[in-house]
N, C-alpha and C positions, 0 to 999 in steps of 0.2 A: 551605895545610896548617896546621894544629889544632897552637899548640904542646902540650906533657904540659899545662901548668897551663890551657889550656880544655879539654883532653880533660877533666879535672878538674870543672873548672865546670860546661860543660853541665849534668851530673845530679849535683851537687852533693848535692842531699837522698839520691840513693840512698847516696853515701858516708858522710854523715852516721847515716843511719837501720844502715847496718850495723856503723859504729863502736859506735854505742851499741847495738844490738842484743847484739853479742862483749864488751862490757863489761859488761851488767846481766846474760851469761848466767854469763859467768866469775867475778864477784864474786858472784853466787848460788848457785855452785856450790863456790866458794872456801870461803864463810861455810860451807854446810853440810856439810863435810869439816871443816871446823874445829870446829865444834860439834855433831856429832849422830857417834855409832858407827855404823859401818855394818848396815842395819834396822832401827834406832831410827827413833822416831815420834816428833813431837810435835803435837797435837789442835789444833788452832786455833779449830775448831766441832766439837766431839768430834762423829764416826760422821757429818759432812758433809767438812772439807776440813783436812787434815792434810798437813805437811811428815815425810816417810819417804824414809830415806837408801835409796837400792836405784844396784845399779852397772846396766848396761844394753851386751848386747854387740849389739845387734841397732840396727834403725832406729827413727822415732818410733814413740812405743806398745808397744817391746819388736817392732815386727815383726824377723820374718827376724834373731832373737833366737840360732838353732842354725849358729854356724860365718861368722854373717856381716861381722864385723868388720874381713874384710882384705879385701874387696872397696867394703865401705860406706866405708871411709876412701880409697880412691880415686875413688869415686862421689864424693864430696864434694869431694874438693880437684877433681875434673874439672870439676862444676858451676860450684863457685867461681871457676876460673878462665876459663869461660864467660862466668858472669855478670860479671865484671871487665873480662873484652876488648870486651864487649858496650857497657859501658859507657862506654868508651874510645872506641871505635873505629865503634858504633853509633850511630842518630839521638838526639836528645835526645828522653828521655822523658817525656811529661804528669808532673806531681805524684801521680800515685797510681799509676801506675807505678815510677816512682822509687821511692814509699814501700814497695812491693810487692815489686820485683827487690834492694832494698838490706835490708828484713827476710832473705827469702829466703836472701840473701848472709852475712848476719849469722850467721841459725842454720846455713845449714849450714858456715860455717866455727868456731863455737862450737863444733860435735860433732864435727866435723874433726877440730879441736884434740885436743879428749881422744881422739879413736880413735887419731891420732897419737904422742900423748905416752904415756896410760894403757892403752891396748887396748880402754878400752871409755868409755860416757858416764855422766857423773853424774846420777842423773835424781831429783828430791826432790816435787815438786808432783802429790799424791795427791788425787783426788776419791772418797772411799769410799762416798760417795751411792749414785753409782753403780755403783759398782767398776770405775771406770776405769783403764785404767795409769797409775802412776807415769812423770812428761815432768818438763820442764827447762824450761828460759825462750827455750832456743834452737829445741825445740817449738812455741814459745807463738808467740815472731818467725817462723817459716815459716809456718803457719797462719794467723797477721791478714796476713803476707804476698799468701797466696794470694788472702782474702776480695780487701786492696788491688786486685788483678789483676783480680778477677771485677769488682769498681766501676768501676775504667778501662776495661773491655771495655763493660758494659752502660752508662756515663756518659761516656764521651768525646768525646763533640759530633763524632764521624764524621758526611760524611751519610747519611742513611738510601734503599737503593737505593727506586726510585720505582716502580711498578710499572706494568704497560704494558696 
């Protein structure tokens, strides 16, 4: 039996990667509540990429934006503590797994957080290129999370079934 401190170890980089993921979202979020009024702008590449304070009650992207905020914050702490037991208690995962399921972990207990605390998420990272939605950094960690996942599925040196 796995005492807690290998359960730990084995996926080490996921705990890692989701530490830091809930820290660069939370002190990005910190900062701009501390410096920006809410939907203040400021131009970074005027009319390409702009920091704009916007609250967000909905999921990434503002989806499911109408009413969804008290299901989305137990959607997330359920995930989370998924992906935690998972981690625990599951095989040890390749390195890009790890780096995949501990993004993953990161943002969505980043947004957890505020749906918890605040009723909704801080979202500041505006593409007006495109006119993209207004996301957050804990957006940003589920998303390279996922791409992580799709590389360990198509890069994992499985074998390749052989055909007959």
């Amino acid at each position: 039996m796995l005492t807690l401190k290998l359960r730990f170890q084995k996926n080490l980089l996921f705990w890692i990667a989701a530490i830091i993921s809930i820290l660069l979202d939370h002190l990005t979020k910190f900062w701009v509540v501390q410096n920006f009024k809410l939907g203040e702008s400021l131009a970074l590449w005027p009319g390409v990429f702009h920091f704009t304070y916007v609250t967000n009650t909905g999921a990434a992207f503002s989806l499911f934006s109408n009413g969804g905020v008290y299901w989305l914050r137990w959607l997330s702490l359920i995930v989370s503590l998924g992906l935690m037991a998972w981690a625990l208690f599951g095989p040890r995962f390749n390195k890009w797994e790890q780096l995949g399921y501990g993004l993953i972990l990161g943002g969505a207990l980043g947004n957890g957080i505020d749906r918890f605390i605040l009723g909704y998420v801080v979202d500041f990272i505006h593409f007006r290129l495109i006119d993209f939605p207004v996301f957050n950094v804990a957006d940003v960690s589920i998303n390279i999370g996922i791409v992580c996942l799709l590389i360990a599925t198509f890069f994992s040196g499985r074998p390749k079934c052989k055909s007959q």
